[in-house]
PyMOL CGO cylinders between C-alpha atoms (Angstrom):
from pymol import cmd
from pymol.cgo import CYLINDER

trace = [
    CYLINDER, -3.54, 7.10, 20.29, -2.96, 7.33, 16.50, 0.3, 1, 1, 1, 1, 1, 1,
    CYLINDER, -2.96, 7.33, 16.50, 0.72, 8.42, 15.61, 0.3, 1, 1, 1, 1, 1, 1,
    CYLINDER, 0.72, 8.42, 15.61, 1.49, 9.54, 11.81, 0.3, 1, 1, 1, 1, 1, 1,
    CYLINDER, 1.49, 9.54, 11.81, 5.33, 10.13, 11.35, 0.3, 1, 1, 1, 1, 1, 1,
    CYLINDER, 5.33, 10.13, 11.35, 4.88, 12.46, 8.81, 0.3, 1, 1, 1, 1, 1, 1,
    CYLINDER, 4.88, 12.46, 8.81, 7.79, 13.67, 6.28, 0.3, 1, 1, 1, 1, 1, 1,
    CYLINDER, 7.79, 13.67, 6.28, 9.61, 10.60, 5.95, 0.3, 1, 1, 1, 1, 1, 1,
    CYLINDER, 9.61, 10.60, 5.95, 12.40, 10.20, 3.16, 0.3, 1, 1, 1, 1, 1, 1,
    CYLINDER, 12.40, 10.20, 3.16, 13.80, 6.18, 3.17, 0.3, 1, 1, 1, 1, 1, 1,
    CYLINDER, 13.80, 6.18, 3.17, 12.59, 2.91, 3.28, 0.3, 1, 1, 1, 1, 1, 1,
    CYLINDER, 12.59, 2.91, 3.28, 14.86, 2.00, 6.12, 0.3, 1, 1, 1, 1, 1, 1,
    CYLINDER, 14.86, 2.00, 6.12, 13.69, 5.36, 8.53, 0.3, 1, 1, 1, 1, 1, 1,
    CYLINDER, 13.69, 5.36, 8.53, 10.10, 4.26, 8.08, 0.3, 1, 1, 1, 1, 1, 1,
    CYLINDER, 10.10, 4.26, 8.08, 10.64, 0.32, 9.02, 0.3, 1, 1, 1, 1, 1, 1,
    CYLINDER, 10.64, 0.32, 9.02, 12.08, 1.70, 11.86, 0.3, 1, 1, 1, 1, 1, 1,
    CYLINDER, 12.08, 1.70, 11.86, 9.24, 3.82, 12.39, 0.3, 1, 1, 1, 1, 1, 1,
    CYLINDER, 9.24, 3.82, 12.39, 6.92, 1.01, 12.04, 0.3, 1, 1, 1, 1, 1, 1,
    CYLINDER, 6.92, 1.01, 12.04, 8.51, -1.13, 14.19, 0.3, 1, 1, 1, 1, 1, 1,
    CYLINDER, 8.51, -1.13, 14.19, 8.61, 1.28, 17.50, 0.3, 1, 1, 1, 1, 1, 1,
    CYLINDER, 8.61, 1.28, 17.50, 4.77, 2.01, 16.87, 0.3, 1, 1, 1, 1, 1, 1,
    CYLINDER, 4.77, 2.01, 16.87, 4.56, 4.63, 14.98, 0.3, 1, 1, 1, 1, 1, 1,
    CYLINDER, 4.56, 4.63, 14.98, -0.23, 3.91, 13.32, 0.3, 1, 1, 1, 1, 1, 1,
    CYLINDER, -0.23, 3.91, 13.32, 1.36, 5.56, 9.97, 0.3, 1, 1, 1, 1, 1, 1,
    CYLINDER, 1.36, 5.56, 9.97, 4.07, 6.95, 7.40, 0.3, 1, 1, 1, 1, 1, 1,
    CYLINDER, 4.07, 6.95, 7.40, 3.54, 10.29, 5.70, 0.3, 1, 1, 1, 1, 1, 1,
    CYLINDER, 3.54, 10.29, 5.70, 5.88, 10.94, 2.53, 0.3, 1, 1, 1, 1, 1, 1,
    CYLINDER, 5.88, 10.94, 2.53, 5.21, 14.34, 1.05, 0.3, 1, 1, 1, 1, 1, 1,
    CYLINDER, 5.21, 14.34, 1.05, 4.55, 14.99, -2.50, 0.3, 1, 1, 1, 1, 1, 1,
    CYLINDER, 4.55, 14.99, -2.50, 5.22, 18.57, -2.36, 0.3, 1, 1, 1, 1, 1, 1,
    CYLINDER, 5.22, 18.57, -2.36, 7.75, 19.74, -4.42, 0.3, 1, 1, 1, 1, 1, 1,
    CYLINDER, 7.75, 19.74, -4.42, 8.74, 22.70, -2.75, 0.3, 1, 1, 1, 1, 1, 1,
    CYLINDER, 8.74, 22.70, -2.75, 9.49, 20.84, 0.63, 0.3, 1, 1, 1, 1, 1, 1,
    CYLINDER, 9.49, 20.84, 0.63, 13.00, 20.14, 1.64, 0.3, 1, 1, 1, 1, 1, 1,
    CYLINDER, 13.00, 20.14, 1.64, 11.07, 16.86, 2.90, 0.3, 1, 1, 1, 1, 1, 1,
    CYLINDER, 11.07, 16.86, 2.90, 9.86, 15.83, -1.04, 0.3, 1, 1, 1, 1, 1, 1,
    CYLINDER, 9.86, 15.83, -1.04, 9.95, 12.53, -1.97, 0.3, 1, 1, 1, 1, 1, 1,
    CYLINDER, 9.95, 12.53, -1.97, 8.99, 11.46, -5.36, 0.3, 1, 1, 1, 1, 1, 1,
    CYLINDER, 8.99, 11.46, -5.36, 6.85, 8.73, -6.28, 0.3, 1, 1, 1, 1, 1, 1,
    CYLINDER, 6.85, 8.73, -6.28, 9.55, 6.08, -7.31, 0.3, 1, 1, 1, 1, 1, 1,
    CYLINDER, 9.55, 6.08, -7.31, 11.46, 6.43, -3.95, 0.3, 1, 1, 1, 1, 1, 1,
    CYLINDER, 11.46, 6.43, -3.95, 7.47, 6.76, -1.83, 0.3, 1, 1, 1, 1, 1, 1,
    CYLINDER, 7.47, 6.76, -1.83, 7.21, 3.39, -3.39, 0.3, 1, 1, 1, 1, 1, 1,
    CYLINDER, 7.21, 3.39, -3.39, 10.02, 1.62, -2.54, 0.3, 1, 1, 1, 1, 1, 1,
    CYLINDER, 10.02, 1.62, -2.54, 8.75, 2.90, 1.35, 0.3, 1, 1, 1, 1, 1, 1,
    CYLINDER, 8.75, 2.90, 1.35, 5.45, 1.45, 0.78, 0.3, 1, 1, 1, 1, 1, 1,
    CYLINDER, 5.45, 1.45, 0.78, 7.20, -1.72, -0.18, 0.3, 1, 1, 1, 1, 1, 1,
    CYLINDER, 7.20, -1.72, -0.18, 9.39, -1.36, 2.91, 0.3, 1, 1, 1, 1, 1, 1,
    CYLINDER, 9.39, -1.36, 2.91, 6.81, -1.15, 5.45, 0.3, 1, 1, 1, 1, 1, 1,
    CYLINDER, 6.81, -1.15, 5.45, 4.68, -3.76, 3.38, 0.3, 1, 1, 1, 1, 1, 1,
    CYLINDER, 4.68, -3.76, 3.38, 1.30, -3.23, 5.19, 0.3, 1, 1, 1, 1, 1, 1,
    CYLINDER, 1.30, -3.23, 5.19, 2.47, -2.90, 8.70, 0.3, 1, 1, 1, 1, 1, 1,
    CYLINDER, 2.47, -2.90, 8.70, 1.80, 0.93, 8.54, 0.3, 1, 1, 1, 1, 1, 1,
    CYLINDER, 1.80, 0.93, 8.54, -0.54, 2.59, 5.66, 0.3, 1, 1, 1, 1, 1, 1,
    CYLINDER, -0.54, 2.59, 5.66, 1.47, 5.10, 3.94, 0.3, 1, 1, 1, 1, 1, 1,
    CYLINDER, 1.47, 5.10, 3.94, 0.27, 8.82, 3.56, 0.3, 1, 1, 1, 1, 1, 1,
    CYLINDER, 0.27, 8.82, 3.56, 0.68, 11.33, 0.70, 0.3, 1, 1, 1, 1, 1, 1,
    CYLINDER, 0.68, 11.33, 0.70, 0.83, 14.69, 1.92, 0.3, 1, 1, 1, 1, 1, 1,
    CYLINDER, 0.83, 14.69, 1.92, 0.80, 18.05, -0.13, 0.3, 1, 1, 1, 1, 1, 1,
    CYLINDER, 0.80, 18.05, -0.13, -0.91, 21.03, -0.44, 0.3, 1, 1, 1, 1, 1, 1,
    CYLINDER, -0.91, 21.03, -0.44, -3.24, 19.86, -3.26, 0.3, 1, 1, 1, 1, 1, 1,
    CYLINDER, -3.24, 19.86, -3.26, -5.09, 16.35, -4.26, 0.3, 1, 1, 1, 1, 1, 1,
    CYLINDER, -5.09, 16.35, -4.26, -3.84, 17.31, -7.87, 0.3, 1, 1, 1, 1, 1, 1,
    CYLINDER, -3.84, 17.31, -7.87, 0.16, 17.06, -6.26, 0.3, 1, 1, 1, 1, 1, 1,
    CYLINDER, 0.16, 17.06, -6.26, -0.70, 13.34, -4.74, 0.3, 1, 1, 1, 1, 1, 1,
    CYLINDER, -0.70, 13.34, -4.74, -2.03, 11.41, -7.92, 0.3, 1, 1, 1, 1, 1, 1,
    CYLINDER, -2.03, 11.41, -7.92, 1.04, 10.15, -8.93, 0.3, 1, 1, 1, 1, 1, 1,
    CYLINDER, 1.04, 10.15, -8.93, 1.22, 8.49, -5.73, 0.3, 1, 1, 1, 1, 1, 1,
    CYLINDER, 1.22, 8.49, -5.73, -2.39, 8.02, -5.76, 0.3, 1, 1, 1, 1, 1, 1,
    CYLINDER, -2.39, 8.02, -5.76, -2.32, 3.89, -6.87, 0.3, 1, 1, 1, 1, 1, 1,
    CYLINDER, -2.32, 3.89, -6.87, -0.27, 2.80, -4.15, 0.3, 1, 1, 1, 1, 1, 1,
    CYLINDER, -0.27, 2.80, -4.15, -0.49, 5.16, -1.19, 0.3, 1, 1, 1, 1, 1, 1,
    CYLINDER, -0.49, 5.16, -1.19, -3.23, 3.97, 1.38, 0.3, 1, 1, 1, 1, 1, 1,
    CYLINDER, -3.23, 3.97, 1.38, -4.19, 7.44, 2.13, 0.3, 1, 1, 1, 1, 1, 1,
    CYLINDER, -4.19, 7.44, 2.13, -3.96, 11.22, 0.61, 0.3, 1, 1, 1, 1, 1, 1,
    CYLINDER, -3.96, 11.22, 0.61, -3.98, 14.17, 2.72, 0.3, 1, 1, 1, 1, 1, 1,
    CYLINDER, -3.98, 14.17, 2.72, -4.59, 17.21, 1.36, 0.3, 1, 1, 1, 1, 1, 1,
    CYLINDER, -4.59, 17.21, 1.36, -6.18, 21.03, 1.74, 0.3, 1, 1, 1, 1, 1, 1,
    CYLINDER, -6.18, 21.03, 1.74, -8.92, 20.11, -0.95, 0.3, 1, 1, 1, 1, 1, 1,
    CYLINDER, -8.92, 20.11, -0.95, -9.50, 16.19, 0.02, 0.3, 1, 1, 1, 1, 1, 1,
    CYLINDER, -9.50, 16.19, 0.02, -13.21, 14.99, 0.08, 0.3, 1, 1, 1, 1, 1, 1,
    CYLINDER, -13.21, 14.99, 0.08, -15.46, 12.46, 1.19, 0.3, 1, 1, 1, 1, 1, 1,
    CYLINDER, -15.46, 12.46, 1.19, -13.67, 9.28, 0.08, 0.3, 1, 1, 1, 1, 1, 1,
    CYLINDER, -13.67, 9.28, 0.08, -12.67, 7.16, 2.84, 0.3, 1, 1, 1, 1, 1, 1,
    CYLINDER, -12.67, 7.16, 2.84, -8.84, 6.94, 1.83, 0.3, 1, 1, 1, 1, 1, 1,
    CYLINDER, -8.84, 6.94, 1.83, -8.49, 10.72, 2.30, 0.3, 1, 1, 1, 1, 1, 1,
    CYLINDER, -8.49, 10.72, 2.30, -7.21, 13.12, 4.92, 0.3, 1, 1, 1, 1, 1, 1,
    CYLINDER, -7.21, 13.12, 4.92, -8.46, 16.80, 4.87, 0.3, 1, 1, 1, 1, 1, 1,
    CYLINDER, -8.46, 16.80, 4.87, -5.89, 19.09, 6.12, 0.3, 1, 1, 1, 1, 1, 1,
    CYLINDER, -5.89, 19.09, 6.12, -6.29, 23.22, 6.63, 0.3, 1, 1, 1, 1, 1, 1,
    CYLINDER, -6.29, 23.22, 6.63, -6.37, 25.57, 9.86, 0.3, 1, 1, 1, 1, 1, 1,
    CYLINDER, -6.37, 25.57, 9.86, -9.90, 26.85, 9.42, 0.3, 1, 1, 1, 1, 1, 1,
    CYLINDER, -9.90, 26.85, 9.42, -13.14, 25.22, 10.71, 0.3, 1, 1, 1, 1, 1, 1,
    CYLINDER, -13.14, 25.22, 10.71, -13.94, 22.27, 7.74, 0.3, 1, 1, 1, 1, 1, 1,
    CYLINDER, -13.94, 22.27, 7.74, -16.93, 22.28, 5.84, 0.3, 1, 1, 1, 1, 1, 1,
    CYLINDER, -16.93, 22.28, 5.84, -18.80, 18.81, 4.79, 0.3, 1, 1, 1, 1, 1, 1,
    CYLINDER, -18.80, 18.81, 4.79, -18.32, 14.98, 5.61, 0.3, 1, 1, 1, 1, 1, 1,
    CYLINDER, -18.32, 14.98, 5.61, -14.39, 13.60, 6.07, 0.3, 1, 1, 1, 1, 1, 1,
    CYLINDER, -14.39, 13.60, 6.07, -12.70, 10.87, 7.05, 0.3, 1, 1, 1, 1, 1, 1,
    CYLINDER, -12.70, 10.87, 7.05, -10.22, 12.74, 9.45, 0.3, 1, 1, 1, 1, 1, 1,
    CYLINDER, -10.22, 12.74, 9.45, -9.25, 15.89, 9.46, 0.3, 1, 1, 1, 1, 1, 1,
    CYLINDER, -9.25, 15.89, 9.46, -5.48, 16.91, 10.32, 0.3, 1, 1, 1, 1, 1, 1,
    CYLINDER, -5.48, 16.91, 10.32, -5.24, 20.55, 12.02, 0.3, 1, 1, 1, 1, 1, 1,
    CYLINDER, -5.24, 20.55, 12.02, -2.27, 22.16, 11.71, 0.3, 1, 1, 1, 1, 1, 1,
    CYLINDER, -2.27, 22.16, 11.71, -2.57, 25.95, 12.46, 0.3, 1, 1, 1, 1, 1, 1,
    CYLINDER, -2.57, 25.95, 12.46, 1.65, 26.53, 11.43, 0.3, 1, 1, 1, 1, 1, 1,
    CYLINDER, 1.65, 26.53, 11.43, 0.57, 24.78, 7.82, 0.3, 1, 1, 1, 1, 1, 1,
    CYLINDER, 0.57, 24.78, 7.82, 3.24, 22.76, 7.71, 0.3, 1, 1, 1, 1, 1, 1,
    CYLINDER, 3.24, 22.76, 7.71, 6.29, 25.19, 9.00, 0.3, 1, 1, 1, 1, 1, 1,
    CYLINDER, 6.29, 25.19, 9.00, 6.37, 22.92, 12.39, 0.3, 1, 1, 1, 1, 1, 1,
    CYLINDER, 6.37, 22.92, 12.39, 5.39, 26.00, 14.88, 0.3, 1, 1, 1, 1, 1, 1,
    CYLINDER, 5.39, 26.00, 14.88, 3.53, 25.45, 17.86, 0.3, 1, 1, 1, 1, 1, 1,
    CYLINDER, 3.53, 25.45, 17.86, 0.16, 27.65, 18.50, 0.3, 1, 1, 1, 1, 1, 1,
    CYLINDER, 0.16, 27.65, 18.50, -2.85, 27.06, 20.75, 0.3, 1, 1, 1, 1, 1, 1,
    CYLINDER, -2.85, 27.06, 20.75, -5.76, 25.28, 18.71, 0.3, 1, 1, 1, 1, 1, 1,
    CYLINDER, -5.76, 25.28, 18.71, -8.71, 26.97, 19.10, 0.3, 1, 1, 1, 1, 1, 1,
    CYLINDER, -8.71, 26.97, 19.10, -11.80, 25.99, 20.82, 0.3, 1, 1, 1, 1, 1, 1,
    CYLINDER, -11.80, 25.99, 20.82, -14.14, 24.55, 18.06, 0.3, 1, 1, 1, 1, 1, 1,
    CYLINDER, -14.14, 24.55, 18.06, -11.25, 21.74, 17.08, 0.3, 1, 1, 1, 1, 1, 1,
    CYLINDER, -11.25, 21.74, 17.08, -13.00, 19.86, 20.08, 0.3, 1, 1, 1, 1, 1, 1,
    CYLINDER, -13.00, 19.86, 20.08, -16.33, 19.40, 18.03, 0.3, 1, 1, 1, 1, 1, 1,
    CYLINDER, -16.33, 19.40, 18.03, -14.05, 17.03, 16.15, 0.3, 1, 1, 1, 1, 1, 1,
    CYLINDER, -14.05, 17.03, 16.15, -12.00, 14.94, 18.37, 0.3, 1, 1, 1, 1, 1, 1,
    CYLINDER, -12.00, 14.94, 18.37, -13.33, 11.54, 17.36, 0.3, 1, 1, 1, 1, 1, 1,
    CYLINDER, -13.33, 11.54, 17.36, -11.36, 12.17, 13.57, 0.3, 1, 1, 1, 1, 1, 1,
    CYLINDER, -11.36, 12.17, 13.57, -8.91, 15.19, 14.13, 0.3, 1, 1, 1, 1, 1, 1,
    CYLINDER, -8.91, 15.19, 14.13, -5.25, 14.58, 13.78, 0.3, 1, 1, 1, 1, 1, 1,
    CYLINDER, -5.25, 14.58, 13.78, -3.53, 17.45, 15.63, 0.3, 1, 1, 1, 1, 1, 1,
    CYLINDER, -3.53, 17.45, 15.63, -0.40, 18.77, 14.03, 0.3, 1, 1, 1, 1, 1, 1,
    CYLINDER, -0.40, 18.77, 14.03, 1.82, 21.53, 14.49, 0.3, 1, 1, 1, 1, 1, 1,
    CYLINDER, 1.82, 21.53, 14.49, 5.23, 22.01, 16.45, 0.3, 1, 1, 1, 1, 1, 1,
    CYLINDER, 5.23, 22.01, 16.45, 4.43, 18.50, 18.34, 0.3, 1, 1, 1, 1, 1, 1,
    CYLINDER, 4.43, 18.50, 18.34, 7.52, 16.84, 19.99, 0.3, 1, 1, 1, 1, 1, 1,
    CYLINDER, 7.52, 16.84, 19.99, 8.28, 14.30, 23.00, 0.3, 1, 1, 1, 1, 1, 1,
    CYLINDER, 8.28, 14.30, 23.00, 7.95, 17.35, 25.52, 0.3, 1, 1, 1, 1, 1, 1,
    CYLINDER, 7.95, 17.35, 25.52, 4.44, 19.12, 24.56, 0.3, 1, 1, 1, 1, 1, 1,
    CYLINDER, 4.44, 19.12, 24.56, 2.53, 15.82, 23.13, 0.3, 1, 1, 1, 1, 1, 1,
    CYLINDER, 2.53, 15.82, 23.13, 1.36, 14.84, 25.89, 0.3, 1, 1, 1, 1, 1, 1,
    CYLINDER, 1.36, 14.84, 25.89, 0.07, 18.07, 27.61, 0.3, 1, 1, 1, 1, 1, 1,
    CYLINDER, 0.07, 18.07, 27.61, -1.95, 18.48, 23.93, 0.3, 1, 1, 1, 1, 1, 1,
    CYLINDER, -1.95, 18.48, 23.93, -3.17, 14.99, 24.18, 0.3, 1, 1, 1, 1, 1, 1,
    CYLINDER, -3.17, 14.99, 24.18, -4.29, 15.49, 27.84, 0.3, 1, 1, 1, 1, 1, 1,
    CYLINDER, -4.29, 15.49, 27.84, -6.40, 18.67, 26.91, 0.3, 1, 1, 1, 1, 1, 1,
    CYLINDER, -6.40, 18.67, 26.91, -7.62, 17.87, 23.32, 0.3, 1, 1, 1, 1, 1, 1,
    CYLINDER, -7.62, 17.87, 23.32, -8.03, 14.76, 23.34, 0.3, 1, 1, 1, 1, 1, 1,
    CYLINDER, -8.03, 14.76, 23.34, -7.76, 13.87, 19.66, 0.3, 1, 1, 1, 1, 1, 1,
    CYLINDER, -7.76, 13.87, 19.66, -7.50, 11.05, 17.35, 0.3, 1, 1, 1, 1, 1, 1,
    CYLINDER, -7.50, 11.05, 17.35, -4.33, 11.57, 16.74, 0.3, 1, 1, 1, 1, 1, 1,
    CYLINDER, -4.33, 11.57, 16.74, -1.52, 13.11, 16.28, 0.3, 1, 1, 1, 1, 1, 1,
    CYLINDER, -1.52, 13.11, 16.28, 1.59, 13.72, 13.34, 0.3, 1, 1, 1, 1, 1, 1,
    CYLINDER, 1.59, 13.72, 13.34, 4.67, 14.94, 13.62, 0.3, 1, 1, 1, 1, 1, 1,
    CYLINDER, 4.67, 14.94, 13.62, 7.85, 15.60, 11.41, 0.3, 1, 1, 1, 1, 1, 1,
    CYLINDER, 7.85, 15.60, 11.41, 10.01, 18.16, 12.17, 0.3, 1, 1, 1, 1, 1, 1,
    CYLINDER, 10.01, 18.16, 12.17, 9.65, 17.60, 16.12, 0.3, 1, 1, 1, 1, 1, 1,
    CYLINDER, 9.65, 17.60, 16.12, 11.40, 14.14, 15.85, 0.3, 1, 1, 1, 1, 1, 1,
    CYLINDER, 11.40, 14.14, 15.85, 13.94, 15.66, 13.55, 0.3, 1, 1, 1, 1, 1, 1,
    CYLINDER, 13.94, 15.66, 13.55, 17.80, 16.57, 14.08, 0.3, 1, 1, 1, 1, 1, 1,
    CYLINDER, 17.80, 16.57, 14.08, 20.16, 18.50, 11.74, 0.3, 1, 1, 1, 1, 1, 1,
    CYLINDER, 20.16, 18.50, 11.74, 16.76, 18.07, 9.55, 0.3, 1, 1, 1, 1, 1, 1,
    CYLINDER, 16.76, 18.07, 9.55, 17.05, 14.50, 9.45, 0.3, 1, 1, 1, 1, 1, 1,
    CYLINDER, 17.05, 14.50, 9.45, 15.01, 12.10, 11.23, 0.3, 1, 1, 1, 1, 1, 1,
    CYLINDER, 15.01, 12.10, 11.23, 15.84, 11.03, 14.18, 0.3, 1, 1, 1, 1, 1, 1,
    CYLINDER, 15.84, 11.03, 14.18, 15.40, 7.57, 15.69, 0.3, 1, 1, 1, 1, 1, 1,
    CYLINDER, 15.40, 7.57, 15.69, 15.09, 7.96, 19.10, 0.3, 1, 1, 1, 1, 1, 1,
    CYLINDER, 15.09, 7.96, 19.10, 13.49, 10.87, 18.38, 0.3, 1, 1, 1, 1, 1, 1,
    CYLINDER, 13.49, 10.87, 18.38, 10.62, 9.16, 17.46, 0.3, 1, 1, 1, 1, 1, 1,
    CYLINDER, 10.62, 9.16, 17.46, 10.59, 6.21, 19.90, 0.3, 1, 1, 1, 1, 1, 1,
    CYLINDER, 10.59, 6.21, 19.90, 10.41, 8.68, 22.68, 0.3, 1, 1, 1, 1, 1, 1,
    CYLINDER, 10.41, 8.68, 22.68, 7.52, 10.64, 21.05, 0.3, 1, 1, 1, 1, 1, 1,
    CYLINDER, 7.52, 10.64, 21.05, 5.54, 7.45, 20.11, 0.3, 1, 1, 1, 1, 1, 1,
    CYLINDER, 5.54, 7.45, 20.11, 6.11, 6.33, 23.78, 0.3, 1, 1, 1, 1, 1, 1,
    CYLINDER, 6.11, 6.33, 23.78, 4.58, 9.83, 24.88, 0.3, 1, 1, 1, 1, 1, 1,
    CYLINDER, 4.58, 9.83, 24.88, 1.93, 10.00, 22.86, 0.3, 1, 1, 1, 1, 1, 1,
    CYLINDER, 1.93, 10.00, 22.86, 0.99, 6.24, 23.47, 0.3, 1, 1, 1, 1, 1, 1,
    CYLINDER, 0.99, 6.24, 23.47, 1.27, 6.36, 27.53, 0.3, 1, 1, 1, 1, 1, 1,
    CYLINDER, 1.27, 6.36, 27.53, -1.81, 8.51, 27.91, 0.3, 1, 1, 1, 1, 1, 1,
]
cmd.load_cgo(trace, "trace")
């Protein structure tokens, strides 16, 4: 199973990361998130983790990510395309050809919903999202059967990122 650890903010949180299993590191480029990084301190985390997880850029919008474009392994946004190094991202059936496609029905906010039906048609490239944590990954895993999945604010305390957090949900999600 494919575990992003999405909305990380230091070099030394995603080492960590890396180092209890966690398939990738997602720094977001938003600017409105309280989980923004910008591109200086996303590169000193790709230097961190030095090619033992690819690093994400998440935001709303390609046009938010091309700052972080030349060194970030992969972009995720709502308007990605084709291009192999780029995640498409949304909460409505996706038109065209993509790489993977992360579903998140809470769009970021870290609720938990059902996923409807269709998702399925998907599974071999969809990324679940949403209100995941230690306790409800693996019943999702168990009856979606995705790719993957990414979580941030599930591995979170006080709205910082929590360790063992994330060694018990990369455990979970890696057990089934």
């Amino acid at each position: 199973m494919f575990v992003k650890i999405c909305g990380i903010k230091t070099p030394e949180m995603a080492e960590l990361a890396c180092e209890h299993g966690a398939d990738a590191i997602g720094v977001v480029a938003y600017k409105k998130s309280k989980r923004y990084v910008a591109p200086e301190q996303a590169k000193a985390i790709k230097n961190a983790i030095n090619g033992r997880c690819p690093l994400v850029v998440v935001s709303v919008s390609k046009e938010d990510c091309e700052p972080y474009a030349s060194f970030a392994d992969y972009v995720q946004a709502d308007d990605a395309n084709t291009s192999e190094t780029q995640i498409l991202s949304g909460s409505e059936r996706p038109d065209g050809i993509f790489r993977y496609f992360l579903y998140d029905a809470s769009r970021g906010a870290g609720l938990r919903s059902d996923y409807p039906d269709w998702i399925e048609e998907y599974s071999d490239r969809l990324i679940l999202a949403g209100g995941l944590d230690s306790d409800n990954v693996i019943d999702v895993i168990e009856k979606y059967k995705p790719f993957g999945v990414d979580v941030s604010s599930g591995v979170e305390t006080d709205g910082e990122k929590d360790i063992e957090k994330i060694k018990v949900f990369i455990n979970n999600a890696k057990t089934n």
